[in-house]
GUBAVEX-170350 format. One line per 10 residues: for each residue z, x, y of N, C-alpha, C. Coordinates in steps of 0.001 Angstrom, whole numbers, plus 500000, padded with zeros to 6 digits. Each point is the difference from the previous one (the first is absolute). Layout:
<rs>
Z,X,Y,Z,X,Y,Z,X,Y | ... .
</rs>
This chain:
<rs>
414794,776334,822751,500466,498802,500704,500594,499031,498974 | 501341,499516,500440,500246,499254,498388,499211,498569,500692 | 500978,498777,499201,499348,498821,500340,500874,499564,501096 | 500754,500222,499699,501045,499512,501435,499217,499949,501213 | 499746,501371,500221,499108,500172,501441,498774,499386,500210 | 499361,499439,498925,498817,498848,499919,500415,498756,500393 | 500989,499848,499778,500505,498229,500068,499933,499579,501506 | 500530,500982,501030,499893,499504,500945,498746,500288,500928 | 498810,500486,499821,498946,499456,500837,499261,498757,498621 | 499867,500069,499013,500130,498869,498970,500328,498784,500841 .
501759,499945,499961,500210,499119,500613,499843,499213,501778 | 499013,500967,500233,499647,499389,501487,498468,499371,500231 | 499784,500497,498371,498263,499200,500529,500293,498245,499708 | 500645,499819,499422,499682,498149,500193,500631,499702,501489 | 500743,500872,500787,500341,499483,501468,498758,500267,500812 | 499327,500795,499781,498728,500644,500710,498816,498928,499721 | 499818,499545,498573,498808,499184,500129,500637,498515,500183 | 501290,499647,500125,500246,498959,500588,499698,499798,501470 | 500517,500863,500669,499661,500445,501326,498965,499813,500445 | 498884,500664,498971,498374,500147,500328,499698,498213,499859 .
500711,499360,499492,499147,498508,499331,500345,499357,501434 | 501259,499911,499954,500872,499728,501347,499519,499913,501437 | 499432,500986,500456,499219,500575,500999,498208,499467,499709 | 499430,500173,498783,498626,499502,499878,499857,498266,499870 | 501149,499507,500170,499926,498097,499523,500421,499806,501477 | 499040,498979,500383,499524,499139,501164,501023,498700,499873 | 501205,499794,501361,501117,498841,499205,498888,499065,500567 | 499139,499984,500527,499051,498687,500162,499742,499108,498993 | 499491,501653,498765,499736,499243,499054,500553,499514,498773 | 501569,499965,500280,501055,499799,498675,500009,498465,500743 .
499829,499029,498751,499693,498983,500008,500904,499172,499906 | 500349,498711,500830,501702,499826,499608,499309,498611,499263 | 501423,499999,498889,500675,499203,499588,499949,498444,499921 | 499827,500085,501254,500001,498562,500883,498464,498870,499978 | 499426,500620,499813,498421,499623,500231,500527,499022,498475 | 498876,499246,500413,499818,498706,498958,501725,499453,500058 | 500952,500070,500577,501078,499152,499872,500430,499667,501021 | 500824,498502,499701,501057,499421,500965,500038,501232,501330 | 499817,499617,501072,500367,500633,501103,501732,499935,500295 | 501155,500983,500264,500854,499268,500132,500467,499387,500684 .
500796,499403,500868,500199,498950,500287,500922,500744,501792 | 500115,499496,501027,500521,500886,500844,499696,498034,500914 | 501453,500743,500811,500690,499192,501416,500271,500602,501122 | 498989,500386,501172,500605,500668,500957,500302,499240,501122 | 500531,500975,500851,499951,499153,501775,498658,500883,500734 | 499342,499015,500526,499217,500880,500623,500107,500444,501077 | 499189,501311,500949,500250,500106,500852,500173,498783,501541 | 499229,498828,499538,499771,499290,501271,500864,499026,500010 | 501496,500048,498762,500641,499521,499695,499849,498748,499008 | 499288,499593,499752,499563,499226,498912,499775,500605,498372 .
499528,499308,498817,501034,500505,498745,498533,500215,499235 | 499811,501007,499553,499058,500176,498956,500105,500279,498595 | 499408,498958,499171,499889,499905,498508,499023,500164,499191 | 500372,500502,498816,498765,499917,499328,500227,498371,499163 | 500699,499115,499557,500136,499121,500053,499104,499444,500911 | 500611,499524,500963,499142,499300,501081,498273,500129,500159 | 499561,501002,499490,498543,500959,500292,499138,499380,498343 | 500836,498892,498799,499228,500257,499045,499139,498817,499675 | 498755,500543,499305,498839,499377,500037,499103,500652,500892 | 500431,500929,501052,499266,500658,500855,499712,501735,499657 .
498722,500135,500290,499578,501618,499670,501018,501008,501397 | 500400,500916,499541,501147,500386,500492,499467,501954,500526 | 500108,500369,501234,499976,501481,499939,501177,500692,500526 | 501127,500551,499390,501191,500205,499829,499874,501845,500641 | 500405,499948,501044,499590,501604,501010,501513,500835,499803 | 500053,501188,499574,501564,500576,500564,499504,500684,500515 | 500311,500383,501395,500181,500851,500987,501594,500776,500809 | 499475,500604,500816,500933,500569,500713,499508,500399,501261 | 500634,499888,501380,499553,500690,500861,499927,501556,499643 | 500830,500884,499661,500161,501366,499676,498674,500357,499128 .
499294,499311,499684,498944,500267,498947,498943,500333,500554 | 499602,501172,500649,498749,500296,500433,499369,501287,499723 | 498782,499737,499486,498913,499270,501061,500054,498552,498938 | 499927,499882,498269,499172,499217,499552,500509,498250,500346 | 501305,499900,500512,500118,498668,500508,498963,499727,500982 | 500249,500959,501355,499621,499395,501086,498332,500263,499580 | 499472,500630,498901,498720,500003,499915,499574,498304,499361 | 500699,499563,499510,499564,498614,499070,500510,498729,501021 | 501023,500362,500702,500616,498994,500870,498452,499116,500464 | 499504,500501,501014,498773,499020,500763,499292,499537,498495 .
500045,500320,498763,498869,499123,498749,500894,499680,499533 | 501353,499627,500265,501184,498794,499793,499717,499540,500279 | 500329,499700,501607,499842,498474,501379,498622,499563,499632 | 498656,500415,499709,498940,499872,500299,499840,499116,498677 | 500464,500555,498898,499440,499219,498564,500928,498829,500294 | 501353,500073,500470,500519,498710,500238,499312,498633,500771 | 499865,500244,500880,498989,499450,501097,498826,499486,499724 | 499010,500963,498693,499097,499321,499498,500213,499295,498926 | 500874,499709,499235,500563,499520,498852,501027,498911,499852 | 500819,500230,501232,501261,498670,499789,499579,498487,500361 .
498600,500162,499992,499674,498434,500280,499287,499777,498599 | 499906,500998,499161,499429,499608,498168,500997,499864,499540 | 501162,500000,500485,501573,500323,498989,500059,500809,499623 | 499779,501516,500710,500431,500954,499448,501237,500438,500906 | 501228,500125,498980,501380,500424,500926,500174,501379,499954 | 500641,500647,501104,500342,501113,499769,501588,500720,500653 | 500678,500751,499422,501254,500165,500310,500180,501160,500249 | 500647,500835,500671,499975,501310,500558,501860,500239,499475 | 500342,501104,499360,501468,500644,499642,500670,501129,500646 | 500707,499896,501025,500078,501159,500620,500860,500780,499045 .
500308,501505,499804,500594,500479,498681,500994,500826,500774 | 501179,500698,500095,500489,501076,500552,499766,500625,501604 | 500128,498750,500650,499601,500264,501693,501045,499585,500073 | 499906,500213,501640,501120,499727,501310,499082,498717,500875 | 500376,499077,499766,500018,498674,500531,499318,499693,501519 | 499963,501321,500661,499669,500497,501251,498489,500571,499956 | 499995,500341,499011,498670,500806,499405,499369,499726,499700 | 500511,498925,499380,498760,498557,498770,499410,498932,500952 | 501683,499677,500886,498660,498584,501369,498944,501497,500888 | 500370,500836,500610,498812,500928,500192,498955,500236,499633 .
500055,500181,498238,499010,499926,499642,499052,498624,499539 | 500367,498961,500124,500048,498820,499899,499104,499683,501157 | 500687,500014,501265,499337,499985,500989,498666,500928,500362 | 500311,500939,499741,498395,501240,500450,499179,498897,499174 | 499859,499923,498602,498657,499657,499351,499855,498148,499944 | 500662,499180,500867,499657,498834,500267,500645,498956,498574 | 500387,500543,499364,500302,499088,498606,500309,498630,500285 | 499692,499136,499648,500181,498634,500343,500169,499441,498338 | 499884,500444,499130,500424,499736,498661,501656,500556,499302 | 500472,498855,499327,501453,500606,499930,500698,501337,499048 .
500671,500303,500684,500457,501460,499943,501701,500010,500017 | 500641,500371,498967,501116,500474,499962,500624,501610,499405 | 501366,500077,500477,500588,500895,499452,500562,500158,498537 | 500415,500659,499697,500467,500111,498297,501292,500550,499833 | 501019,499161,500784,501215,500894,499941,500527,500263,498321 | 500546,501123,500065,500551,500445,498731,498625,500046,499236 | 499098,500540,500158,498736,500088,499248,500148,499545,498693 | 500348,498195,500125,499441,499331,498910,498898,499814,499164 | 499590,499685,501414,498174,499010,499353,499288,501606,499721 | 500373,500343,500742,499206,502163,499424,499931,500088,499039 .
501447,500090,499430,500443,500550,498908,499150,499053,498749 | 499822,498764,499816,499576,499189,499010,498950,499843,500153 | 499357,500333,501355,498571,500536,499777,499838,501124,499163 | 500545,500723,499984,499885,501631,499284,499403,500730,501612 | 499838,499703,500998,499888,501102,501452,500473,500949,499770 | 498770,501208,500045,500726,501155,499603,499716,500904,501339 | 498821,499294,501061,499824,500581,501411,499394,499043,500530 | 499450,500175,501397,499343,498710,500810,498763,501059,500053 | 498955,499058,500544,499858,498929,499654,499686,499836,498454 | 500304,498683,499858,499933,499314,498477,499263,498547,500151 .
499077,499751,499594,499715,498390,500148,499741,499131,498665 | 500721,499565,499414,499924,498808,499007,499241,498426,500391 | 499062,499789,499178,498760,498920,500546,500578,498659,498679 | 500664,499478,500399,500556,498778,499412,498925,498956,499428 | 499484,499376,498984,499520,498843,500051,500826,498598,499752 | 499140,499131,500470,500670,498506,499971,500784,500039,499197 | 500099,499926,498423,500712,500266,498926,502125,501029,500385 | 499663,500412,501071,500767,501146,500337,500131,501497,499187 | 498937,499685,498739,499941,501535,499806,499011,500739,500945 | 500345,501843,499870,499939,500675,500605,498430,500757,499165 .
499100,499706,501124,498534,499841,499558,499635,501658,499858 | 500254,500741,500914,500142,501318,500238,500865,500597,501212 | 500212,501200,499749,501009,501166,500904,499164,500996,500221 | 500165,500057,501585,498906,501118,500483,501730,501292,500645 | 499887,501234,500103,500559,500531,500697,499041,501208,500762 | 500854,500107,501320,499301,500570,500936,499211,498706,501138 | 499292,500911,501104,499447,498926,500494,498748,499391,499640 | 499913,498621,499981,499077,499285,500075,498852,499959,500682 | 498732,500380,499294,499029,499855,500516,498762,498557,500170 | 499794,500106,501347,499021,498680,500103,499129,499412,498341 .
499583,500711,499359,499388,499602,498520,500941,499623,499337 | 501064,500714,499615,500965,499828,499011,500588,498404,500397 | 500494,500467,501339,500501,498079,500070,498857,498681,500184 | 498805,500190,500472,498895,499580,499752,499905,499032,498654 | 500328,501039,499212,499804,499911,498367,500892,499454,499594 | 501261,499851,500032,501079,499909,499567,500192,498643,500248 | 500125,499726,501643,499887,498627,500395,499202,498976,499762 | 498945,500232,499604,498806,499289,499552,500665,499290,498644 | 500198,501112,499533,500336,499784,498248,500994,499063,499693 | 501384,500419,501286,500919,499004,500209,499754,498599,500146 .
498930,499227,501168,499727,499360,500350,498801,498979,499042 | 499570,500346,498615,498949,499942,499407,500724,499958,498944 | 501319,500215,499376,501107,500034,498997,499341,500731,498778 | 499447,500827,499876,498896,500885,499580,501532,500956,499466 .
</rs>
C-alpha cells in the first residue's frame, strides 16, 4: 500500500470526530456572548399597535421571550408560565416582552390569542432584534436586569423553577 492510499481515510478522521463533537454538544449549553453585557437596543411596533422599547423599559428587570407560532410543542409548552409569571410580577416591576421571529402575522395574533397574553408582544420584521440577539431557534429567553445587561439566556422551554429563579434574581438585582 503506498502512502497515497493512506491519506485519504487519514484525511477523513478530523471530519468524523468533528461530527462526533458536533452531534455530542448540547446548543443549550454553548453559552452566548451576551450575558454580562449591554442588552442591545431594539424599536418595535407591537402587535396591539403601540411601540415597544428597550429604551423605554430601562431601570426595569426585563424578560425578553422569542417565539413563534410554528414552534411546537416548546412555545406553546411555556406560553401559560409566560402570561402567568407576568400577572404575578408586573405589579413588582417586572416587564416582559414577547418577539415574534419568522411567522405569518395571522399565526402570531392566533397564537397570541389561544394563550391569553396580555403582556406586549411584537414582530421582528427583517429579523433584526433576532439577529443581535444571536437567536439561533425559539424559544430563547434573555432575563434583562435594571442595569439593561443581560443577567442570563435560557434556550428551549422554560420551566416553572428556572423562571422562578431567574425572576427572583431579577427583581432582587442579585
Amino acid at each position: 500500500m503506498t502512502w497515497k492510499k493512506l491519506l485519504i481515510p487519514l484525511a477523513s478522521v478530523p471530519v468524523i470526530l468533528l461530527l462526533a463533537y458536533g452531534f455530542r454538544t448540547d446548543p443549550k449549553a454553548i453559552p452566548s456572548p451576551l450575558v454580562q453585557k449591554l442588552a442591545p437596543d431594539f424599536r418595535l411596533q407591537a402587535f396591539d399597535g403601540g411601540e415597544v422599547s428597550l429604551a423605554d423599559l430601562k431601570g426595569k428587570p426585563l424578560v425578553l421571550n422569542f417565539w413563534a407560532s410554528w414552534c411546537y410543542p416548546a412555545c406553546y409548552e411555556e406560553a401559560p408560565l409566560l402570561e402567568a409569571t407576568w400577572k404575578r410580577y408586573k405589579d413588582q416591576g417586572l416587564m416582559m416582552v414577547g418577539v415574534d421571529i419568522q411567522d405569518k402575522e395571522a399565526n402570531a395574533r392566533e397564537f397570541l390569542q389561544r394563550f391569553g397574553f396580555t403582556f406586549p408582544n411584537a414582530p421582528d420584521p427583517g429579523s433584526k432584534v433576532s439577529i443581535d440577539y444571536g437567536v439561533y431557534g425559539v424559544p430563547e429567553t434573555y432575563f434583562i436586569d435594571r442595569q439593561g445587561r443581560i443577567a442570563y439566556k435560557h434556550v428551549g422551554a422554560l420551566t416553572p423553577a428556572l423562571m422562578e429563579a431567574q425572576v427572583q434574581s431579577l427583581l432582587k438585582g442579585t
